[in-house]
N, C-alpha and C positions, 0 to 999 in steps of 0.2 A: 239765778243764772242757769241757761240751759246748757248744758254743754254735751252736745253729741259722740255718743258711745256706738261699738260695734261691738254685738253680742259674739261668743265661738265661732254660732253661725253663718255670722254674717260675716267673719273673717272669711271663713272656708270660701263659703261663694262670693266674695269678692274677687280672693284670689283664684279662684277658676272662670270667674267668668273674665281676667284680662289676660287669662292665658287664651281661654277658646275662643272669645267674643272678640276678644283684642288684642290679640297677639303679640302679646306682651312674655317675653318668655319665665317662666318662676325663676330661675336663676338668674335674669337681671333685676326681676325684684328683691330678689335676696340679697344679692349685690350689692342694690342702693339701700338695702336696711343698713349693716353691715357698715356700706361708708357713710353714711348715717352718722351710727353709733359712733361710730371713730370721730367725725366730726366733733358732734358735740363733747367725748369726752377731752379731747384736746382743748375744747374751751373748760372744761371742770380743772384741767388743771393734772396730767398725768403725770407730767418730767419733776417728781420734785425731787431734791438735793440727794446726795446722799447713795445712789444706784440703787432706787426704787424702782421695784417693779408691777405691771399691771398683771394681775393675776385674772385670765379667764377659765370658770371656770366650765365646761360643758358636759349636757349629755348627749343622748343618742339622735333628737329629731331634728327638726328645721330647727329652732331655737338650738341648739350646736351648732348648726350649718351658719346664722348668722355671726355666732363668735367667733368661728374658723374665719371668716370675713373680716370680720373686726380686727382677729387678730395681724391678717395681711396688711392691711391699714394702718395700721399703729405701727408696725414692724418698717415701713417704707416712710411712716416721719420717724423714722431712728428711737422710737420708744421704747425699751426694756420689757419685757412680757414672758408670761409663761404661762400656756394652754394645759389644764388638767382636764382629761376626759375620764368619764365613767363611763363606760362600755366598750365593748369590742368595734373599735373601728372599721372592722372587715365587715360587719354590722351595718353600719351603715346605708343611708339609701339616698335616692334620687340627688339632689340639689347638695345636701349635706355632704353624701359621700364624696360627689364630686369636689367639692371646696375643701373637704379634707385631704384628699388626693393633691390638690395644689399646694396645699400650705404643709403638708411632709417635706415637698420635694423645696419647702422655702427656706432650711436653716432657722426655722420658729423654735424656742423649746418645747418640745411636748411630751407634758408625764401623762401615760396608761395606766390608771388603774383598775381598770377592768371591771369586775362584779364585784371588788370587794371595796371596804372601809379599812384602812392604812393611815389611823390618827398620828403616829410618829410620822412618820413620809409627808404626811399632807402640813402638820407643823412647821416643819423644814424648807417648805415651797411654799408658803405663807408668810415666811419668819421678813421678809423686806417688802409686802406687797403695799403700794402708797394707795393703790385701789381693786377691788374685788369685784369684780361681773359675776351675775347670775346669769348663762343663760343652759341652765339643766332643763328647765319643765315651760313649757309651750302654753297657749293656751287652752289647748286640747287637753289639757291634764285636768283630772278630775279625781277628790280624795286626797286621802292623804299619803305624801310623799311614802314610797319604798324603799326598804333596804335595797342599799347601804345611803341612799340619797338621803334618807331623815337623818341620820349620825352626818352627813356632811354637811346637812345645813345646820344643822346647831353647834356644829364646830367654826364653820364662818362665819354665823349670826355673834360667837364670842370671841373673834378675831375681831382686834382695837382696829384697822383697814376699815372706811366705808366702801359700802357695797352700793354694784349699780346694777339694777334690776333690766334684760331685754325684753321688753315687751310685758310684761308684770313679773314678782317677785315669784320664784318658785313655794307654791304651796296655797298661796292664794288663787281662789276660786274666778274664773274669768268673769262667769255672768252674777254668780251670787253677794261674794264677796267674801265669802267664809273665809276664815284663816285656818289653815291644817297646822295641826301640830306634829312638826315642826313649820312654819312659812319664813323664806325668806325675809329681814329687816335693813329696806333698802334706805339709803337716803335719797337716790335721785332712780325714776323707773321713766324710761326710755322708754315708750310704747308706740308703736306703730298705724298711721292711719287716722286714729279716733282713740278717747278715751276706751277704755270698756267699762261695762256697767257696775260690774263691782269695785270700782275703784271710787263709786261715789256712794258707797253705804259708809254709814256711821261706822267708823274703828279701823277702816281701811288705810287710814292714812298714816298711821301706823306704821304699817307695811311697805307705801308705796312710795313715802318719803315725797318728793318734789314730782311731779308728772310734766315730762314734758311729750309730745308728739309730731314723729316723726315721717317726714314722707316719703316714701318708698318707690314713686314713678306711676302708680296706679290711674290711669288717664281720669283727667278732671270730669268727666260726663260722669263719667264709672261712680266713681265717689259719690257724687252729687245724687246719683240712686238710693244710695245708701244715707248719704246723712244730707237731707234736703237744704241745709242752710249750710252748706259748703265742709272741708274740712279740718 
């Protein structure tokens, strides 16, 4: 079966070329990632008994900026959540910063932890979560996870909570498929657009749990440049 992938690269200029080509602007593609993700995880099933909550957890790039999203979404169907960021919000940039900025002024929970790892703290904001988001690392990331991010992910990878991967699992390689030690172990990864390539080498699946892909607004011409047999 062939199933059409988009390499790093091809993410980058896809996404620039429906900004300049086609004026499409990045932050309503982010947008529709984002209510995306919320969509589908309402169908996985986030309200369960009990005052369970959705733990997202973020870092500093565009993969934050669509959790910040996410999390305004789930927050407006009435669902329980609480946003961990690793890094300095003031930090922040384009698209991300912006949605972080909306979803302060929203009444969301959100814990700061900044540059460090806080294993007690992060227990505690873990201790009800019915589900885990990854979205720390982008597909722009390359190697293996830094401090304090690698102590986070192997503290969530051994939190009983399934995790749900934005766009791939943090730690896994976009085009290769390598796993970093530490890499995210998702059960369901929510990827954007197209598979990527590394999600179709041997052991990947591992990681990636269930792949489903989502579509973000990217005009249908556009696409069809990129993955000839549609998307």
């Amino acid at each position: 079966m062939n199933i059409p992938t988009l390499t790093r690269d091809q993410v980058r200029e896809l996404d620039r070329r429906a900004t300049v080509a086609f004026g499409v602007l990045s932050i309503v593609l982010m947008e529709n990632a984002g209510r995306g993700l919320a969509d589908r995880l309402m169908q996985l099933g986030p309200g369960l008994p009990g005052g369970k909550h959705v733990v997202i957890c973020c870092g500093r790039g565009n993969n934050a900026g669509d959790g910040f999203v996410l999390a305004r979404h789930l927050d407006l169907r009435g669902v329980p959540l609480r946003v961990l960021i690793w890094g300095d919000p003031t930090e922040l940039k384009g698209d991300a910063a912006t949605n972080y900025q909306v979803l302060s002024k929203s009444e969301v929970s959100v814990d700061i932890f900044a540059d460090g790892h806080n294993p007690t703290r992060l227990n505690q904001l873990l201790a009800d979560a019915s589900w885990i988001v990854d979205a720390l690392l982008g597909t722009g990331s390359h190697g293996a996870p830094r401090p304090p991010l690698d102590a986070v992910i192997r503290q969530l990878n051994a939190h009983a909570a399934p995790k749900v991967a934005v766009d791939l699992p943090s730690g896994l390689d976009c085009d290769s498929g390598e796993a970093a030690d530490p890499t995210i172990v998702a059960a369901h990864t929510l990827t954007f657009v197209a598979h990527k390539p590394g999600f179709l080498k041997p052991g990947a699946n591992r990681f990636t749990g269930e792949v489903q892909v989502l579509d973000i607004g990217a005009p249908r011409k556009l696409v069809e440049n990129f993955l000839p047999s549609g998307p």
